[in-house]
C-alpha positions in Angstrom: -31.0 62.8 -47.4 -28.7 60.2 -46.9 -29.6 56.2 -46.9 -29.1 56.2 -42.7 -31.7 58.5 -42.6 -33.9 57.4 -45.2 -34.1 53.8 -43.4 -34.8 55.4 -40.1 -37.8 57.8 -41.8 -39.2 55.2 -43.9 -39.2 53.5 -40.6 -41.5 55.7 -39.1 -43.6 55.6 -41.6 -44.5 51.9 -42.0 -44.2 52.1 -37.9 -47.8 53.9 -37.9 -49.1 50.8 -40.4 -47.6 48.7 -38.2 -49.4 50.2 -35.2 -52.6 50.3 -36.2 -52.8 47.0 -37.7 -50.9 45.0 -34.8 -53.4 46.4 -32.2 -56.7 46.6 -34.2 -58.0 43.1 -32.7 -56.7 44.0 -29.6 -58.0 47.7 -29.6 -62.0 46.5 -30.7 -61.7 43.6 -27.7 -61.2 46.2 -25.0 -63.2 49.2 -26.5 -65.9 48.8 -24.0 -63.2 48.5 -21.0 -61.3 51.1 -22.3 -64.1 53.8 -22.2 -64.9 52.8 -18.5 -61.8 54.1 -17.3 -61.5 57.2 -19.9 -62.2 59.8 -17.1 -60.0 57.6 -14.3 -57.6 60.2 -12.7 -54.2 58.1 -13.1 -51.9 60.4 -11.9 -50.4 63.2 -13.1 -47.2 62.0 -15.6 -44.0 64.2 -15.3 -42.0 63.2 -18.4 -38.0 64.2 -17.9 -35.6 63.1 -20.7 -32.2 63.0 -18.9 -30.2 62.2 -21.9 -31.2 64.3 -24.8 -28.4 64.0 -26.4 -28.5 60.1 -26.6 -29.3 58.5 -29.8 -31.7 56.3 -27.6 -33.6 59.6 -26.8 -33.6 60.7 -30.6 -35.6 57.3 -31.4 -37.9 57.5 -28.1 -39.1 61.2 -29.2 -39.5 60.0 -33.1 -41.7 56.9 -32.3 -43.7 58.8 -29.0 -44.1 62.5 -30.0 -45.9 63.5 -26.9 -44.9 60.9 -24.0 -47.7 62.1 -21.7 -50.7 61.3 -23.4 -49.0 58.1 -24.6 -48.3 56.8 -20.9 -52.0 57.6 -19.8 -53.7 55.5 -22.3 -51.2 52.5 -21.1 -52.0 53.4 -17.8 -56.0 52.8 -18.6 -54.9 49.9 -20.3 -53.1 48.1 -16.8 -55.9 49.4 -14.8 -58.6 47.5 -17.2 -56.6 44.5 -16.5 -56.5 44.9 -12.9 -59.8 45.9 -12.1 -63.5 45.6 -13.1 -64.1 49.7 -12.5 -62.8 52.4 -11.2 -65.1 51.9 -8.3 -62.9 49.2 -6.9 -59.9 49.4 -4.4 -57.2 50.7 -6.1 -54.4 52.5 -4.9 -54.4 55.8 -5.6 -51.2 57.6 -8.0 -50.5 61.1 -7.6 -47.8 61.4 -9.6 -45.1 59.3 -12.2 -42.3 60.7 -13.0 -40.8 59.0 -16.3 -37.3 59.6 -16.7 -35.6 58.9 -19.9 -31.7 57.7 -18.5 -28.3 56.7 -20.2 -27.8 54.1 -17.9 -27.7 50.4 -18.2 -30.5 47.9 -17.6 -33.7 48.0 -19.2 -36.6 50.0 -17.0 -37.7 50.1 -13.0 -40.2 51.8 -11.3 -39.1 52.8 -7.3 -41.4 55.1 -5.3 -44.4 54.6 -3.0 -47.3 56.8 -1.2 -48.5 56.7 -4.8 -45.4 59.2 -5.9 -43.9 57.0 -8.6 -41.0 56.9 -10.5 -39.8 54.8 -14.0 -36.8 55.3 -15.7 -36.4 53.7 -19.2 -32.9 53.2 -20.5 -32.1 54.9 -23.3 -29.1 51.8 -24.4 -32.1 49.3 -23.7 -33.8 52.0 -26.9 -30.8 51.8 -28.7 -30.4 47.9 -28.7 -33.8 47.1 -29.4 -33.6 49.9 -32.7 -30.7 47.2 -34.2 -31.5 47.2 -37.7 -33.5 50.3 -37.9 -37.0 48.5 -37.0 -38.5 51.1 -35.5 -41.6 48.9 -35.1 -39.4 46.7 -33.0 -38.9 49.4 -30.4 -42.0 51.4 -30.0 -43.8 46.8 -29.3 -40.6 46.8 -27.1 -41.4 49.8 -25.5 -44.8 49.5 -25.0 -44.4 46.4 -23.3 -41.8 47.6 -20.7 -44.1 50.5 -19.7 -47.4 47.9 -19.3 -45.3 46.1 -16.9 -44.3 48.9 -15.0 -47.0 50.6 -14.9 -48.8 47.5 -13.3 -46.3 47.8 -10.7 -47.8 51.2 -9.9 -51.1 49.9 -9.6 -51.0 46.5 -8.8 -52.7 45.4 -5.1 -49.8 43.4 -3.1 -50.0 40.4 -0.6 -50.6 41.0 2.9 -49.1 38.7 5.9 -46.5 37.6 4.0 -43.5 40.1 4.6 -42.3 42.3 1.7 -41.1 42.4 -1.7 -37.4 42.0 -0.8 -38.4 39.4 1.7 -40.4 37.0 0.7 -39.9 34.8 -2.8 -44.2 34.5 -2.7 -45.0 37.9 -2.8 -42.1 38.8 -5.2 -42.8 36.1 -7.7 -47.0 37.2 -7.4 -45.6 40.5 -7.8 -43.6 40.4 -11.1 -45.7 37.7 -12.4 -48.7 40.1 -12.3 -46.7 42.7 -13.8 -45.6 40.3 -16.8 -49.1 38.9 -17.2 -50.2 42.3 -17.8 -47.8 42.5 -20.6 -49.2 39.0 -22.0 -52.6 40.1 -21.8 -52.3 42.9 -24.0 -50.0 41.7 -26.4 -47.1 43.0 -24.7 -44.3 40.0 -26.1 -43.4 39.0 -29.4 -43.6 35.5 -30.4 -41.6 32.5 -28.6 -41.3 34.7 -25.5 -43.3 32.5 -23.6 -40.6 29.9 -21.5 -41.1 26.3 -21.0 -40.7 24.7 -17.6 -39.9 26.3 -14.5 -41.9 27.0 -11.8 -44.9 29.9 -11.1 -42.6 31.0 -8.2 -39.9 32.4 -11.0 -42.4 35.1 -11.5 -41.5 37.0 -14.3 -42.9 35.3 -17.9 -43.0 31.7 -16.7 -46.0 33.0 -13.7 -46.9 35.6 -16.4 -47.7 33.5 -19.1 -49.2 30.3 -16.7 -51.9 33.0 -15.1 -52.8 34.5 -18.6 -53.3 30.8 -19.7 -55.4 30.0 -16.7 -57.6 33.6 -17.7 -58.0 31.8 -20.9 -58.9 28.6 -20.3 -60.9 28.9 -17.0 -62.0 32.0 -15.7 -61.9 35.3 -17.9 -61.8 37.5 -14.8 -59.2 35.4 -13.0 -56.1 38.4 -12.8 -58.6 40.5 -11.8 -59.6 38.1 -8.8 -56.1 37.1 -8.4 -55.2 40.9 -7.6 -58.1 41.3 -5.8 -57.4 38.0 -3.7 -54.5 40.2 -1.6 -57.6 41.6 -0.3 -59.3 38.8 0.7 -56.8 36.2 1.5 -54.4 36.7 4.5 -51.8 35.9 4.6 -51.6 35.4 1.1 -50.6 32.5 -0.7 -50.9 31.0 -4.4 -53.2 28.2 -3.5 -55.0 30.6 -1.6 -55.5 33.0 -4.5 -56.2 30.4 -6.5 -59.3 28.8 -4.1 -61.0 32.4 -4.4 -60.9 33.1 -7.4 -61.5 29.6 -8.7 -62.9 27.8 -6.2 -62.0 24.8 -3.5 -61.6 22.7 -6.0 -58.4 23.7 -7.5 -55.0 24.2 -6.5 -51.8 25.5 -7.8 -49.1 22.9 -8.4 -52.4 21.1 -10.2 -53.2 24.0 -12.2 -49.3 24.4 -13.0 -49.0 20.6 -14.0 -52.1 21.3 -16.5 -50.4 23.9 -18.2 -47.3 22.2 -18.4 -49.0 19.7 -20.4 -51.4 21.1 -22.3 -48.0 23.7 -23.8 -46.8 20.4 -24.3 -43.2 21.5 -21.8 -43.7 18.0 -20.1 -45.4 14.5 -21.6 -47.8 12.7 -20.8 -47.2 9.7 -18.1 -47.3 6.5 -19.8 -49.0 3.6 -17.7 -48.6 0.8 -20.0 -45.1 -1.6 -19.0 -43.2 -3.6 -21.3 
């Protein structure tokens, strides 16, 4: 065996230590959530690897054996996040298709009428496998698929227009998606940005709404994806009132973050 593929082996190997102590904590906190949604229909998953001949696709297939078990129990995992029980509105998935592409870009799920498709980028695979760390790709690619995955079940704001239309509902949208990814340990350290603005979606709303589940209501992303239910049209501050209450509002609850991640300081009063 040559050293190449000794690395890349003795990759795999530490990869399931790796695994199964990264998640343990994380794994025993949701163990009761978890089981609630073991007999949840999520859709059947069609898994199509488009570029078997990709190095990309040699890694994905090494560090996921059987892809269709493996995008269920994420699946489970979103939905736990979203929602209290499968007794709640949630839109119904018939089908993902998971497509494994040579193409550039990262991941992307398209489809509606809860026919669904997510490609993953097979360069995104290779890139994130730099230096052989195979635990690198598999926390890399677990993290892509919560967020994508979210966008398959996610509720979406009413009143407002439309993804492509409206910077509210886009930036609730991928926010939700990325505070998913937070919430179940999705990013690595220091992924977190500072400053910005909730309506860049993305992490910066990601992170802000997981800090606000943290440090005032534990159930507040599943209100908050419930709230495009409730509140039309839909706004942040409107969100925010149901599932916080009257007394709070946004850009308030955005300055408190800001200072308590210390991204801005605190207003001095005193005056030479």
């Amino acid at each position: 065996m040559n050293t190449k593929n000794w690395i890349f082996w003795a990759g795999i190997l530490l990869l399931g230590v790796y695994s199964c102590s990264s998640h343990i904590g994380k794994n025993a906190e949701n163990l009761q959530g978890a089981k609630l949604w073991d007999s949840y229909d999520t859709g059947s998953i069609l898994f199509e690897d488009k570029a078997p001949e990709s190095a990309g696709s040699e890694i994905y297939h090494h560090i996921i054996p059987d892809a269709e078990p493996y995008i269920k129990e994420q699946a489970r995992t979103v939905l736990s996040t979203l929602y209290h029980s499968p007794a709640d509105s949630i839109p119904p998935v018939h089908q993902i298709h998971y497509t494994l592409e040579d193409i550039d870009g990262i991941s992307a799920k398209g489809g509606d009428h809860g026919n669904i498709h997510i490609f993953y980028s097979t360069k995104h695979i290779e890139k994130s496998f730099a230096g052989n760390d195979t635990a690198k790709v598999l926390f890399e690619t677990r993290g892509v698929l919560l967020h994508e995955l979210t966008h398959a079940y996610q509720l979406e704001p009413q009143g407002i227009g439309s993804y492509g239309t409206n910077r509210v509902f886009w930036a609730f949208i991928e926010g939700m998606a990325d505070a998913v990814r937070v919430a179940n340990g999705g990013f690595g350290e220091g992924a977190r940005p500072k400053g910005g603005n909730y309506m860049d979606g993305y992490r910066t709303a990601g992170y802000f709404f997981v800090w606000i589940k943290d440090h005032k209501n534990a159930d507040f992303l599943r209100k908050l994806n419930r709230s495009t239910l409730n509140v039309i049209p839909w706004s942040f501050d409107g969100a925010i009132k149901y599932a916080l209450g009257d007394q709070y509002n946004i850009d308030d609850l955005w300055r408190e973050y800001q200072l308590a991640m210390g991204d801005i300081a605190v207003e001095s009063n005193t005056s030479s």
